[in-house]
C-alpha positions as CSV (number, residue, x, y, z in Angstrom):
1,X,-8.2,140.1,126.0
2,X,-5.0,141.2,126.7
3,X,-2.4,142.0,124.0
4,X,0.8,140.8,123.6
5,X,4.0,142.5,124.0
6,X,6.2,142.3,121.0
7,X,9.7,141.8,121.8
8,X,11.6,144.5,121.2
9,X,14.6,143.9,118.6
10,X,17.8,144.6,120.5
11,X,20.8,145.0,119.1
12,X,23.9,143.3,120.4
13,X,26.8,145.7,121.1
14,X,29.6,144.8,119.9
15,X,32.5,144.0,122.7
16,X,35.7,146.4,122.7
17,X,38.2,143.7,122.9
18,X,36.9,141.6,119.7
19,X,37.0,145.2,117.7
20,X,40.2,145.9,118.4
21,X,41.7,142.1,117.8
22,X,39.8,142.2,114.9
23,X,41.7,145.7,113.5
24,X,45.0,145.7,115.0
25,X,46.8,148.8,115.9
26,X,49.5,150.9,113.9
27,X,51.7,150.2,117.2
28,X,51.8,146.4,117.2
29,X,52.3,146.1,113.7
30,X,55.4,148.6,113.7
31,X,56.3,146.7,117.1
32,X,56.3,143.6,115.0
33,X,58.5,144.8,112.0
34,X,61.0,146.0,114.6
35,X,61.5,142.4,116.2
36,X,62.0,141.0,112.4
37,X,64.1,143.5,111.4
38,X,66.4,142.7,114.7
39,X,66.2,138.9,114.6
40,X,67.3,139.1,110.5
41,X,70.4,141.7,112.1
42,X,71.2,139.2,114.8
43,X,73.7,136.1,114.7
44,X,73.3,132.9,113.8
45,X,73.1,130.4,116.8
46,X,76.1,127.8,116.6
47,X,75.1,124.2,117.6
48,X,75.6,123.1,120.4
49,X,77.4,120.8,119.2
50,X,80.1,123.2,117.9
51,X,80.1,124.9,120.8
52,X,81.6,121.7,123.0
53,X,84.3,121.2,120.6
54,X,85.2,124.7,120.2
55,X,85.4,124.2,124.6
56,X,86.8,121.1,124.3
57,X,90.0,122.6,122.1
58,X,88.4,120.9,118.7
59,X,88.2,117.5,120.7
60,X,85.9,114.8,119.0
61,X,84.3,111.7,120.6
62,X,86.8,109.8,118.3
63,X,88.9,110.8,120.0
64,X,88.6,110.8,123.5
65,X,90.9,108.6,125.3
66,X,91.2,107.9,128.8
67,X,92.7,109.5,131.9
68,X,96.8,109.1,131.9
69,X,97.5,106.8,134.9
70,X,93.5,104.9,134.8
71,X,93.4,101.5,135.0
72,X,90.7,100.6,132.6
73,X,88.9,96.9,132.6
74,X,91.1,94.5,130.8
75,X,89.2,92.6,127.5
76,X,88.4,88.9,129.2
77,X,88.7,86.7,125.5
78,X,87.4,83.4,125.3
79,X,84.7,84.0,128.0
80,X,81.1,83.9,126.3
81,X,79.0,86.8,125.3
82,X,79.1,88.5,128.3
83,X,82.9,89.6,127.4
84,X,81.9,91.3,124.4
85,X,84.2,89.4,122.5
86,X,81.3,86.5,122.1
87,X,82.7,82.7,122.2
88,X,85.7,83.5,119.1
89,X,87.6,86.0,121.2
90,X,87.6,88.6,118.3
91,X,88.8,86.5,115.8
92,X,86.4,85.3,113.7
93,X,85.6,81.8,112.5
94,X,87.8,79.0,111.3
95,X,90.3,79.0,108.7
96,X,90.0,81.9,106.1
97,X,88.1,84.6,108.3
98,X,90.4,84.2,110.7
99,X,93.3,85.0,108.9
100,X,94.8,88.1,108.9
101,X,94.4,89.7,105.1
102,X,92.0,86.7,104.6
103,X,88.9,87.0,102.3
104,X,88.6,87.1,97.9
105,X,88.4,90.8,97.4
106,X,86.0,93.5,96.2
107,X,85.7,91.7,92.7
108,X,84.5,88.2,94.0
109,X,81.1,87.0,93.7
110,X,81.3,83.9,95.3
111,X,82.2,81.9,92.6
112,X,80.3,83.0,89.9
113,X,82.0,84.5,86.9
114,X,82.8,88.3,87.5
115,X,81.4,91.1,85.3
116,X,84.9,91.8,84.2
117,X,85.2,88.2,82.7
118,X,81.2,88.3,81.3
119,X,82.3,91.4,79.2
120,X,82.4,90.8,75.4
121,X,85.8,91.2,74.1
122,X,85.9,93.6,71.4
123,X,87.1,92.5,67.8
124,X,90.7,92.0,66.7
125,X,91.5,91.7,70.5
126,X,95.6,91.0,70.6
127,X,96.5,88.3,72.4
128,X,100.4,89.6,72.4
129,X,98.8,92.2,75.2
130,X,98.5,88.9,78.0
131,X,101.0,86.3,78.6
132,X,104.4,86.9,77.9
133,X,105.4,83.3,77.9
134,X,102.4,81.9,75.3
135,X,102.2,85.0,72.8
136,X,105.3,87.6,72.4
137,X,108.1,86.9,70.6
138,X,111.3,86.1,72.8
139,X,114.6,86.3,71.1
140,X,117.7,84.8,71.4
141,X,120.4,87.5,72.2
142,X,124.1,87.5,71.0
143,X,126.7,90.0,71.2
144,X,129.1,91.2,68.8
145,X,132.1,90.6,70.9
146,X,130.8,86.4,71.2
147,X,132.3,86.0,67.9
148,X,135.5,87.9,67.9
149,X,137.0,84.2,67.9
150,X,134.4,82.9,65.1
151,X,135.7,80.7,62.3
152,X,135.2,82.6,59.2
153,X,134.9,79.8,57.1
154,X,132.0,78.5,59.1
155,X,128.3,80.7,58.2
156,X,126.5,82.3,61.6
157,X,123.2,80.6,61.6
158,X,120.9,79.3,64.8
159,X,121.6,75.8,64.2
160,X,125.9,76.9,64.6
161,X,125.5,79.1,67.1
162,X,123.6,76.0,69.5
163,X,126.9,74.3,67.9
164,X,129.1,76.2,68.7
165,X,127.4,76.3,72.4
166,X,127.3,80.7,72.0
167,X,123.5,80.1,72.5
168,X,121.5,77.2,74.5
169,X,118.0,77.7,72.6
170,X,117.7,79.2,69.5
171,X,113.9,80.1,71.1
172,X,111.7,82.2,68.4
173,X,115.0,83.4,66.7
174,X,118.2,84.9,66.8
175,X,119.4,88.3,67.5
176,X,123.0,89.7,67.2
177,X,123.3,92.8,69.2
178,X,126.2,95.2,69.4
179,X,127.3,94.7,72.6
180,X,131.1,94.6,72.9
181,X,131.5,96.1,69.7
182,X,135.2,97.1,70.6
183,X,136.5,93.6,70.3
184,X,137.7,93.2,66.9
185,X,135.8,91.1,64.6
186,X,137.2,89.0,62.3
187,X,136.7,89.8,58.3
188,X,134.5,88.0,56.1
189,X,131.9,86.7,58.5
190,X,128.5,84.9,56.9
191,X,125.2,85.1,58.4
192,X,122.0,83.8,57.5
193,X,118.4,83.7,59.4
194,X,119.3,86.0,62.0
195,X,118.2,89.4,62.9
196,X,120.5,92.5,63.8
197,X,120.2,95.7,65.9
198,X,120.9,98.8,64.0
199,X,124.3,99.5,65.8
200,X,125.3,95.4,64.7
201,X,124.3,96.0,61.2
202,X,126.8,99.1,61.1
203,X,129.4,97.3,62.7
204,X,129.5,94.0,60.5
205,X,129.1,95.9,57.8
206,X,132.1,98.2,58.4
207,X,134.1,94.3,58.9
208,X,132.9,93.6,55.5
209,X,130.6,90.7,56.5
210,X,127.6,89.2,54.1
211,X,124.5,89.0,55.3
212,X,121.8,86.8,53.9
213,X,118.0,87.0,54.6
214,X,118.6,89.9,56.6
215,X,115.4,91.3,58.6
216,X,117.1,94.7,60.5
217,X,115.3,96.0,63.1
């Protein structure tokens, strides 16, 4: 019987091109720091964006406007959809959107209570701080030089004063001020549940008047 060849074990070279792909070369990898090294060195490319408006002068799409002496197409309002001002002609709907300066604000919430009102008050909240006409105090002012022809027999109170028509509502009270305080004043006045200024005080006091229940402020 014949016997059979055994195969011979062959080795398989190894190709030249896959060797040197697999350990590259001192040249491509100095070849490759030198092309970082001068990308890193080299500007920054501006977009181009930036670039048409540094062209354009600094001109923006805002605000481009058109040719001096053009003729551009006139707005057709009140002409459907097809106008581009849709059926209202630009102006909105009936009665409060189509008012100019129309609409309830920032702070409206259609109705509802805003936060601003929800908010707890905090305690000993002064109601002096809100309406003038419901919580301060409004006095009644009169001037020194009113009374330069005052009877001094008769006393300076509210109720005399509304007499004497120098004052139309006495009001939370009665001031004197010293306006006119170069009139002369007659000696020997009486006053009672009225308040003084500071510069009144000195003056009536100087006149020698008598003062009753007097609250100076």
């Amino acid at each position: 019987m014949a016997e059979r060849k055994k195969p011979s074990a062959r080795k398989t070279p190894v190709k030249a091109s896959a060797a040197k792909k697999s350990a590259p070369s001192k040249a491509a990898a100095s070849k490759a720091a030198a092309s970082k090294a001068a990308a890193a060195k080299a500007p920054r490319r501006t977009p181009a964006a930036a670039i048409v408006t540094q062209r354009a002068g600094g001109l923006t799409l805002g605000a481009v406007r058109p040719a001096k002496g053009s003729r551009p197409k006139r707005t057709r309002v009140g002409r459907g959809h097809g106008s581009g001002m849709v059926k209202t002609g630009g102006e909105g709907g009936k009665g409060q959107t189509v008012r100019s300066g129309g609409g309830k604000g920032p702070a409206f919430e259609g109705g509802q209570t805003p936060w601003q009102r929800r908010l707890p008050h905090r305690r000993g909240y002064s109601q002096k701080a809100r309406d003038i006409g419901h919580f301060r105090v409004r006095y009644t002012v009169v001037n020194l030089g009113d009374l330069a022809d005052w009877d001094p027999g008769v006393e300076v109170s509210p109720q005399t004063l509304k007499v004497a028509k120098k004052i139309k509502a006495i009001g939370d009270g009665v001031k004197i001020l010293g306006g006119s305080a170069g009139k002369s004043l007659p000696g020997g006045l009486r006053f009672r549940d009225v308040l003084f200024s500071s510069s009144a005080k000195e003056a009536l006091e100087a006149a020698g008047a008598t003062i009753e229940k007097l609250v100076a402020e």
